[in-house]
N, CA, C and O of each residue as an XYZ file, in Angstrom:
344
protein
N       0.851     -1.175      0.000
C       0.000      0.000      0.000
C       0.897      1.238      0.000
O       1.813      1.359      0.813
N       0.674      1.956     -0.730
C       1.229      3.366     -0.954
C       0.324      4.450     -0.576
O      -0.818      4.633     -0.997
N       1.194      5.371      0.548
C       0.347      6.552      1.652
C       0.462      7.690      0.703
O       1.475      7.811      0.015
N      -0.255      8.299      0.652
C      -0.190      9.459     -0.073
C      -0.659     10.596      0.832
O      -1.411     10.069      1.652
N      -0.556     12.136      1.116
C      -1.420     12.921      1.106
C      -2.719     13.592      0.441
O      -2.806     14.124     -0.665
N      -3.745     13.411      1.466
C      -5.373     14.152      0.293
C      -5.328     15.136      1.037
O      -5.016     15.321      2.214
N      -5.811     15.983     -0.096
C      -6.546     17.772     -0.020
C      -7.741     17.503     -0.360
O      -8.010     16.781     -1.319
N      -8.503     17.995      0.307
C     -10.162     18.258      0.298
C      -9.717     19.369     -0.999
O      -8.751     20.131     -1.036
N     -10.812     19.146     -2.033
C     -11.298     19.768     -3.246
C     -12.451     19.966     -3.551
O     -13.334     19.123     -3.387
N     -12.690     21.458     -4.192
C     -13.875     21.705     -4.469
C     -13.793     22.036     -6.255
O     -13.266     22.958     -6.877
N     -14.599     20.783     -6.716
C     -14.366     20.935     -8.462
C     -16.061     21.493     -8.947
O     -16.917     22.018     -8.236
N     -16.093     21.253     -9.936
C     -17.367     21.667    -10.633
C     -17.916     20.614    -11.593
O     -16.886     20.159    -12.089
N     -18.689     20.126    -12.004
C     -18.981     18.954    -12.933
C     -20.315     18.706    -13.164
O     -21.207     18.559    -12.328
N     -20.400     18.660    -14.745
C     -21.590     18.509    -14.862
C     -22.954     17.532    -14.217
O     -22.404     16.505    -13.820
N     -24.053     17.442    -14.021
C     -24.930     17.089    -12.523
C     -24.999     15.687    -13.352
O     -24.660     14.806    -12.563
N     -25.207     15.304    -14.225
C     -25.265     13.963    -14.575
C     -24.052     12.956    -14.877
O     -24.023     11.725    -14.901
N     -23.348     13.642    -15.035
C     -21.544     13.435    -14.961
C     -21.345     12.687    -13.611
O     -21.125     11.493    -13.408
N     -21.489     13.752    -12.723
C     -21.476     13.167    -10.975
C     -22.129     12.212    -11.117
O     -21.641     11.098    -11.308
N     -23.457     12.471    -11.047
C     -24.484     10.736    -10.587
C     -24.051      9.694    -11.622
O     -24.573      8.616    -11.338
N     -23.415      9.634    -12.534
C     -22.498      8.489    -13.198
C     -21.533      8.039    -12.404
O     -21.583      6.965    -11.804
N     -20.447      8.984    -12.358
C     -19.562      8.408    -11.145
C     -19.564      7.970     -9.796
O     -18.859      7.023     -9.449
N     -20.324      8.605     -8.980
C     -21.356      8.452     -7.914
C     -21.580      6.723     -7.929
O     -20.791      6.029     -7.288
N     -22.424      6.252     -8.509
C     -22.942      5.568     -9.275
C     -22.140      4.119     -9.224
O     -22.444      3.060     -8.674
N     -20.824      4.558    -10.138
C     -20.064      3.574    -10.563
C     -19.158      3.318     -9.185
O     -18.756      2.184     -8.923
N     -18.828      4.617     -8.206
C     -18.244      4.103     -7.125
C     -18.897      3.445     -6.101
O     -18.294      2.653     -5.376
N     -19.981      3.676     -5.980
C     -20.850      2.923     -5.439
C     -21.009      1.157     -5.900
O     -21.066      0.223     -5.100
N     -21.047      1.082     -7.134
C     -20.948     -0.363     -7.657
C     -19.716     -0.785     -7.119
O     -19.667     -1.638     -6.233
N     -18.427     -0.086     -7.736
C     -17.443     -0.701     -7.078
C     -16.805     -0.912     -5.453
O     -15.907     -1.670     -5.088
N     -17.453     -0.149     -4.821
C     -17.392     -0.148     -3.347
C     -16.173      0.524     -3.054
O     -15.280      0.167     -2.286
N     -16.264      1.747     -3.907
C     -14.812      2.710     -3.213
C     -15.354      4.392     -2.963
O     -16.520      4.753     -2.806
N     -14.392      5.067     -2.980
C     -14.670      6.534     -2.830
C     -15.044      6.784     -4.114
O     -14.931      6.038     -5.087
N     -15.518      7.938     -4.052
C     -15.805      9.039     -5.335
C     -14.508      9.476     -5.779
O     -14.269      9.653     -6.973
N     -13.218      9.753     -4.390
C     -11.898      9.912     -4.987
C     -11.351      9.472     -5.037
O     -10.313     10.048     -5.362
N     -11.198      7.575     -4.761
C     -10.617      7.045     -5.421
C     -10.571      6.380     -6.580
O      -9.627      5.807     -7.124
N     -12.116      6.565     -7.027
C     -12.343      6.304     -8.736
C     -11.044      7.391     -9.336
O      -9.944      7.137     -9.828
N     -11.754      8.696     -9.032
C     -11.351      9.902     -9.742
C     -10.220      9.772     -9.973
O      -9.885      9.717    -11.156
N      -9.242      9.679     -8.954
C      -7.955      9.052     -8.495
C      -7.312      8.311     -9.426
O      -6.253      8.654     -9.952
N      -8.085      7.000     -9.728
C      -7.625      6.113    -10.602
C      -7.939      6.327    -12.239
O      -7.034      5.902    -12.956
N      -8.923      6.838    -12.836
C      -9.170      7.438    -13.774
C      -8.301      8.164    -14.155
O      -7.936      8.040    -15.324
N      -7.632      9.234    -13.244
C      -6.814     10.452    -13.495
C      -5.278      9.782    -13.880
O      -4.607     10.209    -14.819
N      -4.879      8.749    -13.061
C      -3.580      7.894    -13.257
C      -3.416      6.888    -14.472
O      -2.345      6.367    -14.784
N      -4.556      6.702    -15.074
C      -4.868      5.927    -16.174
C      -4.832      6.419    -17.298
O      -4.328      5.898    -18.293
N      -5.550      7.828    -17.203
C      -5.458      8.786    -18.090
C      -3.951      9.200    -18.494
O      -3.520      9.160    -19.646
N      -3.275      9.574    -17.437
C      -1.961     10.292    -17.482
C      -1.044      8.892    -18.295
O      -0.206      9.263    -19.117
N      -1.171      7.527    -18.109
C      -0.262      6.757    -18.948
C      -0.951      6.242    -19.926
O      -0.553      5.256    -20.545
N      -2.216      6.931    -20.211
C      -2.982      6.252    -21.594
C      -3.266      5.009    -21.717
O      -3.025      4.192    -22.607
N      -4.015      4.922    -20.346
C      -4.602      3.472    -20.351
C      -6.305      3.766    -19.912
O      -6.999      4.668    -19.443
N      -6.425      2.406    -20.393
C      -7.859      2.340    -20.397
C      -8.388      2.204    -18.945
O      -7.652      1.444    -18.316
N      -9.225      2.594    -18.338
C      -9.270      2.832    -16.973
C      -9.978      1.925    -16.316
O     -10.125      1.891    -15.094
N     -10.551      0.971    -17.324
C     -11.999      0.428    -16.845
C     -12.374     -1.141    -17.860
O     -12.234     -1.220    -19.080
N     -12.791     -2.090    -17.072
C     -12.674     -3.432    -18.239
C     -13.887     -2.995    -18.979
O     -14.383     -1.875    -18.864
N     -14.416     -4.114    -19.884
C     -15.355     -3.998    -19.979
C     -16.510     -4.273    -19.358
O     -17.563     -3.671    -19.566
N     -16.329     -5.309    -18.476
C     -17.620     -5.503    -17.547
C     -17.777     -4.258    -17.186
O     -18.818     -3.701    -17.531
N     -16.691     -3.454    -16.332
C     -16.936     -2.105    -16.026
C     -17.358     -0.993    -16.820
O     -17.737      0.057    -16.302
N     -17.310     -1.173    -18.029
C     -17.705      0.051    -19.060
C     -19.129     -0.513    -19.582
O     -19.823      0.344    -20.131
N     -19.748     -1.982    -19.491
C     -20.988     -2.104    -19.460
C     -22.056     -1.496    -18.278
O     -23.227     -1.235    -18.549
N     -21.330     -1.273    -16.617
C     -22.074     -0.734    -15.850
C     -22.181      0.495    -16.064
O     -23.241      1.056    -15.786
N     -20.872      1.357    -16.728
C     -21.042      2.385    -16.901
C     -21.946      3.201    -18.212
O     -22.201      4.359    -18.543
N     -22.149      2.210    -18.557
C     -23.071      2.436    -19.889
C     -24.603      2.570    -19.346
O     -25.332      3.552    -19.483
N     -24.831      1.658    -18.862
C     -26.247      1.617    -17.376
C     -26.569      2.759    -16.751
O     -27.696      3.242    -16.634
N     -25.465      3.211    -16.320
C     -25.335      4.402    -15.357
C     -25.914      5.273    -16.304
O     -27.055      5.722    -16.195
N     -24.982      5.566    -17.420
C     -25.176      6.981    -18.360
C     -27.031      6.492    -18.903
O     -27.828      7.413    -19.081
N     -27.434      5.194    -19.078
C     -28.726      5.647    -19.275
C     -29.917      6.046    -18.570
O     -31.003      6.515    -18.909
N     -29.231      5.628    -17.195
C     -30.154      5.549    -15.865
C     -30.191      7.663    -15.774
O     -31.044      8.450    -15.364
N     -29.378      7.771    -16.135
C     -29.059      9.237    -15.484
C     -29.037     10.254    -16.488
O     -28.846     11.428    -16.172
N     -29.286      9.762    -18.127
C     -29.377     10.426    -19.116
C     -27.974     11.179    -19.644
O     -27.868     11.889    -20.643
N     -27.302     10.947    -19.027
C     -25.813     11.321    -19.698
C     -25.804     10.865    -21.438
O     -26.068      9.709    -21.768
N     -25.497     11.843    -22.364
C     -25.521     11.815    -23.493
C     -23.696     12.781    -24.230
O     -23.214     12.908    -25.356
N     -23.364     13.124    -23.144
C     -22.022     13.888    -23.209
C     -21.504     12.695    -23.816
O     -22.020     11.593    -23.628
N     -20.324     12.917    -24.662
C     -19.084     12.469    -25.337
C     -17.772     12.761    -25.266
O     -17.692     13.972    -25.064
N     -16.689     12.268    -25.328
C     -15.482     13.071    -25.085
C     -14.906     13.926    -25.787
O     -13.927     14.600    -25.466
N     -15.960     13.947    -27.576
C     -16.211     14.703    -28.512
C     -16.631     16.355    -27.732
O     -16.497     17.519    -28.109
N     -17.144     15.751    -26.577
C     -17.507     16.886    -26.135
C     -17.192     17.761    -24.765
O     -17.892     18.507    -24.080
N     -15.713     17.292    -24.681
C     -15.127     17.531    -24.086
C     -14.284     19.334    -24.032
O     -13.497     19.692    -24.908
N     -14.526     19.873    -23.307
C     -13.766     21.512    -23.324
C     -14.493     22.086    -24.171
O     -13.801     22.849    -24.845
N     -16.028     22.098    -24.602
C     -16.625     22.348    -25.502
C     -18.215     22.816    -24.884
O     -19.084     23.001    -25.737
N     -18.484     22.952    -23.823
C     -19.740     22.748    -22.646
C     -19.544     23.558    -22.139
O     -18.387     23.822    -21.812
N     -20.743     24.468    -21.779
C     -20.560     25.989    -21.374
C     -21.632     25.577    -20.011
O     -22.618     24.844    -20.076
N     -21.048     26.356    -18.675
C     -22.231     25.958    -17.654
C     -23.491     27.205    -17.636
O     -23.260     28.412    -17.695
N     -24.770     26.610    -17.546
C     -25.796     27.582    -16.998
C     -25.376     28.828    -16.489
O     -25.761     29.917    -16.913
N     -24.647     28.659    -15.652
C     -24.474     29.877    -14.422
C     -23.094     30.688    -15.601
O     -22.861     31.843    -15.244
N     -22.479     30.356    -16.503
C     -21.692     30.918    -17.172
C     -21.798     31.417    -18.470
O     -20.883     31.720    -19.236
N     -23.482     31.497    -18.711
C     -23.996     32.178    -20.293
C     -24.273     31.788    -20.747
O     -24.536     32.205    -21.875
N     -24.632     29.966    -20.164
C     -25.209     28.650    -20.909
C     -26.896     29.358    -21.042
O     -27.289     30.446    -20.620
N     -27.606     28.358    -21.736
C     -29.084     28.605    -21.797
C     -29.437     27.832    -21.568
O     -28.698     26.908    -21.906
N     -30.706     27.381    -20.874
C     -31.485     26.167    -19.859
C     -32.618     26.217    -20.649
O     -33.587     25.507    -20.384
């Protein structure tokens, strides 16, 4: 096991985004930051973060919760509170 230091963070993310991840950490029986955590370390060596059994729950999730975002659509999403239109 490797100790690390955590900082409490306050991020922003879209509301159906969360209840996906939410969601999926809950299936897997960990934190919200240690998904994030591991996602973020997966990302950084360009690996796939997730099997497929796991990317079938996560497919569940996104329909349970209406997530329709893409990574197409990534840095491209303007929030409500920032000039978006509702």
């Amino acid at each position: 096991m490797i100790t690390v230091e955590r900082v409490q963070t306050g991020v922003r993310m879209e509301r159906r985004m969360l209840k996906v991840l939410k969601g999926l950490a809950e299936y897997l029986d960990i934190s919200l930051g240690d998904l994030l955590e591991g996602i973020v370390l997966h990302a950084f060596e360009q690996k796939v973060p997730f099997s497929d059994a796991t990317m079938v729950v996560v497919g569940r999730l996104k329909e349970v919760y209406g997530l329709d975002l893409t990574a197409a659509d990534s840095h491209h999403v303007t929030s409500l509170d920032e000039g978006g239109v509702g």
